[in-house]
C-alpha positions in Angstrom: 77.5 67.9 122.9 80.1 69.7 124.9 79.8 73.5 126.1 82.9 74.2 124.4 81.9 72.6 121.0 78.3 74.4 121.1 79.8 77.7 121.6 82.6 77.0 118.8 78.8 75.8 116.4 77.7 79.6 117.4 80.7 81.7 116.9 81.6 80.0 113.4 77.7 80.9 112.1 78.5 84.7 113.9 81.6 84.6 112.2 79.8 83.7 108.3 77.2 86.2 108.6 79.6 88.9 109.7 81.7 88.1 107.4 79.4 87.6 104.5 78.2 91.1 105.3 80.8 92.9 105.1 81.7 91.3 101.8 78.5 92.9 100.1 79.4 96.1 101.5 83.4 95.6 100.3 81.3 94.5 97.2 79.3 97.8 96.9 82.0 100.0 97.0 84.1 98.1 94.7 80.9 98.5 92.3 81.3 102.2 92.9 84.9 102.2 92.3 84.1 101.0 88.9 81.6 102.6 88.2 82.7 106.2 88.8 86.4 106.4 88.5 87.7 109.2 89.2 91.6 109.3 88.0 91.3 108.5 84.5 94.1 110.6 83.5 96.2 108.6 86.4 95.3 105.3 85.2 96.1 106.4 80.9 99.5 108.1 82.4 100.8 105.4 84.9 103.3 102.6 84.0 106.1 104.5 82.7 109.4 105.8 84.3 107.0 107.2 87.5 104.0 106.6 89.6 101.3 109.7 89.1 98.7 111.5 91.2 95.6 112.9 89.5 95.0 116.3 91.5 92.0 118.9 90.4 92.0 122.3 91.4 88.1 123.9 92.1 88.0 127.9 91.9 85.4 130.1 93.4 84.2 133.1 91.3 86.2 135.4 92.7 89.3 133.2 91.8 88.1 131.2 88.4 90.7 131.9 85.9 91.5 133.4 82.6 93.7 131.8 79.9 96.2 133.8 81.1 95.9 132.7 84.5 95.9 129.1 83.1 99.0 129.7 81.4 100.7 131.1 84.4 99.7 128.3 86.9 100.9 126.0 84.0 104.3 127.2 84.1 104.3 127.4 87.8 104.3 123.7 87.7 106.8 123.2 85.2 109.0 125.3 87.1 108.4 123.2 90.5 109.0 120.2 88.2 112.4 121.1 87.5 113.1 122.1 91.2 112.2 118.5 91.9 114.8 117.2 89.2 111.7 115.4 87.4 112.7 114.1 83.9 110.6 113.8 80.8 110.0 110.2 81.1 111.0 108.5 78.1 109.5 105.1 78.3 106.1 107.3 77.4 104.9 107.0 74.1 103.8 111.0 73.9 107.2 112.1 75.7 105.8 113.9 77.6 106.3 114.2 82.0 102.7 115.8 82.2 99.0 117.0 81.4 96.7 119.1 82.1 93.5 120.4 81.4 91.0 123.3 82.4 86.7 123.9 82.2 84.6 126.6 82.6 80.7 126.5 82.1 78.3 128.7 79.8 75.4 128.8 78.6 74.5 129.1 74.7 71.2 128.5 71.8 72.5 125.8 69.8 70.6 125.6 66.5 70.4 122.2 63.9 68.6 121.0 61.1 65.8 119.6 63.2 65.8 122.1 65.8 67.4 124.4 68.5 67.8 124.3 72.0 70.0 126.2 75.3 72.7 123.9 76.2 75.0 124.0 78.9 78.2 123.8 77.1 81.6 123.3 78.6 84.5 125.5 77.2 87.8 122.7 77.5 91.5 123.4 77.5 94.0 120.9 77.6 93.7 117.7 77.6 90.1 117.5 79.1 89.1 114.2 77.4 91.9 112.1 79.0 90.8 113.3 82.5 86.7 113.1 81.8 86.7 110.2 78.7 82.7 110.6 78.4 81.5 107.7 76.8 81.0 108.2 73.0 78.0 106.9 71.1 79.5 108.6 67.5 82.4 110.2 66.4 85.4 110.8 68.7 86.9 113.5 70.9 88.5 116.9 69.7 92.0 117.8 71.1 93.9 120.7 71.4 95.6 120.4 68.8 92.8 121.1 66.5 94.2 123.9 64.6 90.4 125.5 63.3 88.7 125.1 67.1 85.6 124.8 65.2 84.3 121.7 66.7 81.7 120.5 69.4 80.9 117.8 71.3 77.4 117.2 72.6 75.9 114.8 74.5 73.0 112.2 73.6 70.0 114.6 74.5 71.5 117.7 72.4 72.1 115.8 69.3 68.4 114.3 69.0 67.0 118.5 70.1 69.1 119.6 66.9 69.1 116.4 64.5 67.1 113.8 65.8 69.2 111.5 65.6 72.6 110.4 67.7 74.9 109.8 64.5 75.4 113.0 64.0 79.3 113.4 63.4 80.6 116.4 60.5 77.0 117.9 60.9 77.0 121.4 61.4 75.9 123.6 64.6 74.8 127.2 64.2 76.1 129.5 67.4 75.2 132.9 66.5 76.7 133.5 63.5 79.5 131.1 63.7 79.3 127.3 62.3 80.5 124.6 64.3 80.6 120.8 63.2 80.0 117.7 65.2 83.0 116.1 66.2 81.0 113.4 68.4 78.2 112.7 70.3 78.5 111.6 74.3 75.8 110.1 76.3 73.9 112.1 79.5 73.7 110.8 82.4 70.9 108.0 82.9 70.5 107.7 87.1 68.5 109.8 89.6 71.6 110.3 91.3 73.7 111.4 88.3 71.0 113.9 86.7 70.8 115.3 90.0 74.2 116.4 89.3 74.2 116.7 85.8 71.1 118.9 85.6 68.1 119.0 83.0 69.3 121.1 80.2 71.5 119.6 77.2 75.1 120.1 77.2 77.8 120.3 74.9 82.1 120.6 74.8 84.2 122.9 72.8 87.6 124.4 73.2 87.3 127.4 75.8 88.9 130.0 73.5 85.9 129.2 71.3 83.5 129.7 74.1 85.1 132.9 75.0 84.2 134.1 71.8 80.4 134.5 72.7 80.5 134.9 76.3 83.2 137.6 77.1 82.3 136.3 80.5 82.9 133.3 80.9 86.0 131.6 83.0 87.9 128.7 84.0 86.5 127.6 87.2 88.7 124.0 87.3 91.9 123.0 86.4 93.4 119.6 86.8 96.8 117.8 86.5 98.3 114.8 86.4 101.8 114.9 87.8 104.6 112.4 88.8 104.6 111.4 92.4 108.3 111.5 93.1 107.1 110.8 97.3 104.1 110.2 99.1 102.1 113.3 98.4 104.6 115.2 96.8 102.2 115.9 93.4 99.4 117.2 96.2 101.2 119.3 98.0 102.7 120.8 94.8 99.3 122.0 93.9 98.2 122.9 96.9 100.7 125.7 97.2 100.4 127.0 93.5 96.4 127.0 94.0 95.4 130.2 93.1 92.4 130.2 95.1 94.4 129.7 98.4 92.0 128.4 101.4 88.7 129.5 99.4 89.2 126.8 97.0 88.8 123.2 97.0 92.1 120.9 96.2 90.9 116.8 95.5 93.5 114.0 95.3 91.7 111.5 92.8 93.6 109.2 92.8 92.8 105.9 94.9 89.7 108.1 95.8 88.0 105.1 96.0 90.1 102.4 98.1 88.7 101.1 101.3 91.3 102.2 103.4 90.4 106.4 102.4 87.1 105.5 102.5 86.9 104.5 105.9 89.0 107.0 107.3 86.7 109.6 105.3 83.9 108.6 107.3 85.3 111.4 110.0 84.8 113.8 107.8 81.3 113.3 106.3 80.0 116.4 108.4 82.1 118.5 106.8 82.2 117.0 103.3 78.3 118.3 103.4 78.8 121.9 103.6 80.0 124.9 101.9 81.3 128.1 103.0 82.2 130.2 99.5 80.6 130.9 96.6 82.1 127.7 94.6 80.1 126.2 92.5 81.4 122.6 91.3 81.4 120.8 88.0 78.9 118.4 87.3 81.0 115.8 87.1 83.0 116.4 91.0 79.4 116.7 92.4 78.4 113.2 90.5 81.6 111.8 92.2 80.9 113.0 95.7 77.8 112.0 95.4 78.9 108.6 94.7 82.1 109.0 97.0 79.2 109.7 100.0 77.6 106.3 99.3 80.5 104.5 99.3 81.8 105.9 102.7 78.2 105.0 104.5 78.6 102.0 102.6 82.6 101.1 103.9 81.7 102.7 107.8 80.7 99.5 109.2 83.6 97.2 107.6 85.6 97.4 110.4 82.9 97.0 113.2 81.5 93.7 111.4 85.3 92.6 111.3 86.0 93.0 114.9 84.7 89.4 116.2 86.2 88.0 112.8 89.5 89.8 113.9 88.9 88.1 117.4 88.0 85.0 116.6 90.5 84.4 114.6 92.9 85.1 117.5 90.7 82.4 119.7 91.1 80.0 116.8 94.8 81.0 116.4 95.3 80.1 120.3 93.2 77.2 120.0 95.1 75.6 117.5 98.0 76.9 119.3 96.7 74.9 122.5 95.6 71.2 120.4 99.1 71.7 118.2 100.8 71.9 122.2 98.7 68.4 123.5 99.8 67.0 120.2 103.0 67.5 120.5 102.9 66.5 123.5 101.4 62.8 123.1 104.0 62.7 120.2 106.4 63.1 122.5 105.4 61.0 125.6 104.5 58.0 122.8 108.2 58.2 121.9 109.5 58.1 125.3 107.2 54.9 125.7 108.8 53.5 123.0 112.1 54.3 124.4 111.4 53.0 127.9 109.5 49.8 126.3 112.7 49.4 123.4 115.3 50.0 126.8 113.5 47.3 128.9 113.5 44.8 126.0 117.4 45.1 125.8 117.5 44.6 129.9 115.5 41.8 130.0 117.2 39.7 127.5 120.1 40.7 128.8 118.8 39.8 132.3 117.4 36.7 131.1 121.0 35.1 129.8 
């Protein structure tokens, strides 16, 4: 056996491992793409008239807003939107261009028929279901436009404290001296990973003015959009100049947070990505997706290493074949001039011959 064909044996068996490699880390992160998506609202809102962006906005305490302030950054966008000549789109069901939605974090005693317990309930606005569809085991989702605001959503470890049970839909909740009814139950989060960020106490939704109402307190530390993308970045940049929290805030694209190609250039920034230099305190649900945004960064930082003797090789192979398809050519051509010659000499000899 040649040289030539032993090394060819040795960089084609390089060539599978490397590549097989990096297709289980390509693999992982696609796993984690599913798995913890992170532009729901993008992906229910896309296919009309225009292409969205899913941008949240994260407030310190100092900047977490009011209703009010809600309402005001709302109309800030509107405004830009009309700047930017951006047209209901039509072709949407809902007819509407965009949606929003806003959360703020309390905590409150919950009492059922079975029992009581102090549950971390979220106080929504908007359309916070489109942009965080928890997965339902009963019921369904409340919406805005639920005239009475006295419903609540709690997750799978809430409904058994108060009823024992996870079919709990219509039953009633006692807060203070208020009755609210189960509009559905949701389930908590099952991995290390995700309770980590989820935390141990129960937790339950209802509609922010609701949750006002017992905690005079409590504000809207996130708000979140999904807007037309007229250009590349146009939605983000948008946002980042109405955020109300200027620098001491935290501004997230989400869409395509995922894809390989942000994910390996993230992997500059994972020094960074670590630390904290405000008081901002995220929602579960951003620190379960960093969390899982982290793994899949350490996860796509060695793609493009293990595909740079694939990347090569493939140009050795490409000037290889380059080289054989050259010699072939070649001998094509020099076995046609034989021919020619042989054909040519045929016709002098006979002629010759008479």
């Amino acid at each position: 056996m040649s040289r030539l064909k032993k090394f060819n044996i040795i960089l084609a068996a390089v060539n599978a491992v490397l590549l097989i490699t990096a297709g289980l880390f390509m693999a992982r992160t696609a796993s984690l793409k599913r798995e913890y998506t992170a532009d729901s609202a993008k992906q229910a809102w896309d296919g009309g008239k225009y292409t969205y962006s899913q941008i949240s906005l994260f407030f310190p305490k100092e900047s977490s807003q009011d209703i009010l302030g809600i309402y005001s950054l709302r109309r800030s966008v509107e405004e830009k939107l009309k700047e930017g000549s951006l047209t209901k789109d039509k072709e949407n069901i809902s007819g509407r261009l965009w949606i929003d939605c806003a959360g703020g974090e309390s905590t409150l005693n919950l009492s059922g028929t079975l029992g009581s317990c102090s549950a971390s309930v979220t106080g929504t606005f908007g359309d916070y279901f489109i942009f965080h569809p928890e997965k339902l085991m009963s019921g369904s989702y409340y919406t805005s436009d639920d005239i009475n605001m006295d419903r609540i959503i709690l997750d799978r470890e809430c409904s058994w404290q108060l009823f024992g049970s996870m079919d709990t839909a219509g039953m009633p909740v006692n807060i203070g001296n208020k009755v609210f009814y189960v509009a559905g139950v949701v389930e908590s989060a099952d991995s290390e990973s995700d309770r980590l960020a989820y935390g141990t106490a129960p937790r339950a939704y209802m509609p922010y003015e609701s949750l006002k109402g017992f905690d005079s307190g409590a504000m809207l530390n996130s708000y979140e959009v999904c807007l037309p993308n007229a250009v590349k970045d146009y939605a983000y940049t948008m946002m980042k100049e109405l955020n109300p929290a200027g620098d001491s805030g935290i501004i997230v694209d989400q869409s395509g947070r995922f894809d390989i190609v942000r994910l390996v250039k993230g992997v500059s920034e994972l020094p960074g990505s670590v630390m904290m230099n405000n008081e901002l305190r995220l929602p579960w649900y951003e620190n379960r997706i960093r969390s899982a945004e982290l793994s899949a960064r350490l996860a796509a930082a060695p793609i493009p290493y293990l595909l740079i003797i694939p990347a090569l090789s493939l140009v050795y192979a490409l000037f290889m074949l380059t080289k054989l398809l050259g010699r072939g050519i070649r001998a094509i051509r020099a076995k046609a001039e034989d021919r020619y010659q042989k054909k040519i000499s045929e016709i002098y000899y006979k002629k010759h011959n008479k």
